[in-house]
C-alpha positions in Angstrom: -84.4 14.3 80.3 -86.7 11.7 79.3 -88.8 10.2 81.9 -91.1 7.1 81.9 -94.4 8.2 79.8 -92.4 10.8 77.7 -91.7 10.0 74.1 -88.9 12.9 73.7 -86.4 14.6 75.9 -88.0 18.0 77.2 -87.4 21.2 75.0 -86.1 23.7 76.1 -86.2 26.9 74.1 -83.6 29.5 75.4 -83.8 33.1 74.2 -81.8 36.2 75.5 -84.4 38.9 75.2 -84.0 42.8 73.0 -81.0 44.7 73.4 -79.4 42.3 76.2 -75.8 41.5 74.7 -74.7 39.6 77.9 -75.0 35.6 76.8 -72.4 33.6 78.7 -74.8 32.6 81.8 -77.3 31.6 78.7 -74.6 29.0 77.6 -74.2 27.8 80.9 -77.1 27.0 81.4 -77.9 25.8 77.8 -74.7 23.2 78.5 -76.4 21.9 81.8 -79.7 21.5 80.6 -77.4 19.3 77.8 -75.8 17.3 80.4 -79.0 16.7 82.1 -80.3 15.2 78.9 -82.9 18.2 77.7 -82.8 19.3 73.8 -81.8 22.9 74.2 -82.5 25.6 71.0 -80.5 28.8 72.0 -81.9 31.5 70.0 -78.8 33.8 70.6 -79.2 37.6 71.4 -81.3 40.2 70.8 -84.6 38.3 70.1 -88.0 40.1 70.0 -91.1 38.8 71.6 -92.6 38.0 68.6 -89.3 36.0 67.7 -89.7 34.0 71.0 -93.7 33.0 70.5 -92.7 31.9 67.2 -89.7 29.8 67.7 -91.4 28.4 70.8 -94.3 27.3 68.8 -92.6 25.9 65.7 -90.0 23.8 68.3 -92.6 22.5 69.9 -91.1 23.7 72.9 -92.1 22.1 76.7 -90.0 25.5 78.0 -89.6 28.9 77.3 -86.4 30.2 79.0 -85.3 33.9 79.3 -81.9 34.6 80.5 -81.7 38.6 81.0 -79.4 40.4 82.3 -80.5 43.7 81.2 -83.1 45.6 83.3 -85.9 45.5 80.4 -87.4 42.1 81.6 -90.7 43.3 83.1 -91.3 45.5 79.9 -90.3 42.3 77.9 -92.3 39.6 79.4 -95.5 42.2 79.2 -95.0 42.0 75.4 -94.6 38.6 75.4 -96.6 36.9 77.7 -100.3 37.7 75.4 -97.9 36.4 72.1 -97.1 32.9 74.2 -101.0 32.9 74.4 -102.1 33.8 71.5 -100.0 30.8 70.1 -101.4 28.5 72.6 -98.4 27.9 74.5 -99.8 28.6 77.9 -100.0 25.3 79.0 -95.8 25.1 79.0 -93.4 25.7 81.0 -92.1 29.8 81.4 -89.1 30.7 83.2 -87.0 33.5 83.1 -83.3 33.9 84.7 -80.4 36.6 85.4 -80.3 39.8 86.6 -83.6 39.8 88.6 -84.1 41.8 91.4 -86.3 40.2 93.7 -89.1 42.9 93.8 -89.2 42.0 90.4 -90.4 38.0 90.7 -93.7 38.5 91.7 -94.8 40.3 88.7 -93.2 37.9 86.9 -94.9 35.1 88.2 -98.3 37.0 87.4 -97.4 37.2 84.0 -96.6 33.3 83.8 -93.1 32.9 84.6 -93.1 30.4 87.0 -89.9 29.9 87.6 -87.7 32.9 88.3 -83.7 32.5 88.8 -81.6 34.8 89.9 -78.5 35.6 89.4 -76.5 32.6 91.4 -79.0 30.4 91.0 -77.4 26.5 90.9 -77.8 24.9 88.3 -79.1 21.8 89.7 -81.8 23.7 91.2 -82.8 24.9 87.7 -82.5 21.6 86.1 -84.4 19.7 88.7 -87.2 22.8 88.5 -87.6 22.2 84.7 -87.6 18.4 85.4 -90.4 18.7 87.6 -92.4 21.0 86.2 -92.4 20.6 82.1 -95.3 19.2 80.9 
């Protein structure tokens, strides 16, 4: 959405990370981001870390959005997390959805992912987090 003092609508790059094959929550979300006015890239399945820093860098992305559903997200986000800053892209927003379970979030927050969604998660509440909180 753009807000007063942005030039662009927020970017929202939206990857489903390794071998996860599960993508319809992805386009969900990717249509409500739409609705709410964000540029979404959906990267489509199976992306590697390295994949993720560098599309995220070359979009000039204000988010980074994982959907898994999975299990490999903690052994994912490890990998990619030092790639997001070697590419400078601490400073945007990381979030991560799906298939979470919740003794999970806190070590993805460590690793950057401040916003954690799981499964369920409204889609207003994700929308108005990324609203809020991208750069």
């Amino acid at each position: 959405m753009s807000r007063p003092g942005r030039a662009r609508p927020i970017r929202v790059v939206l990857a489903k990370p390794g071998l996860d094959g599960h993508d319809q929550g992805a386009k969900v979300v990717a249509r409500a981001l739409l609705a709410a006015g964000m540029e979404v890239i959906y990267t489509g399945l199976r992306q590697t870390p390295d994949a993720v820093a560098r599309v995220a860098l070359e979009e000039d992305a204000d988010v980074i959005a994982l959907s898994s559903m999975a299990g490999s997200h903690l052994a994912f986000c490890r990998r990619l997390q030092p790639l997001l800053a070697q590419a400078g892209l601490t400073d945007k927003l990381w979030i991560i959805g799906g298939n979470l379970p919740r003794q999970d979030h806190d070590a993805l927050r460590a690793l950057g992912f401040r916003g954690v969604f799981p499964t369920g998660s409204r889609l207003d509440d994700i929308t108005r987090y990324i609203e809020e909180n991208a750069g």
